[in-house]
C-alpha positions, 0 to 999 in steps of 0.5 A: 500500500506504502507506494501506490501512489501515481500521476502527480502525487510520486516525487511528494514527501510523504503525508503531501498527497492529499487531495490534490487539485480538490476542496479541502475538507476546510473549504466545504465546510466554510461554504457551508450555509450554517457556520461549523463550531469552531473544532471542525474548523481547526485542522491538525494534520500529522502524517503518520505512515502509510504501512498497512494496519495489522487485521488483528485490531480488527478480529481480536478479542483482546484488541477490543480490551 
């Protein structure tokens, strides 16, 4: 999963690719006709990998605990 990145998104750093060429979450919800709370205003992205996440926290009991 780590390098499936294509088009213009290789040559980033990773946590770089995100939603190229698009709004951003920020940008819908400013064009919202209500205005959000002030928390799903705020942004605080950290890139945080890209290895795939074990299916055990998915099926295991002793995950859930």
């Amino acid at each position: 999963m780590g390098n499936q990145l294509g088009g213009s998104a290789q040559g980033l750093v990773p946590g770089e690719a995100r939603c190229p060429d698009e709004p951003s979450t920020q940008d819908i919800i400013a064009r919202d006709k209500v205005a959000a709370p002030a928390w799903v205003c705020s942004e605080s992205y950290e890139f945080l990998g890209d290895e795939d996440i074990s299916i055990d926290r998915y099926i295991d009991p002793a995950y859930a605990k």
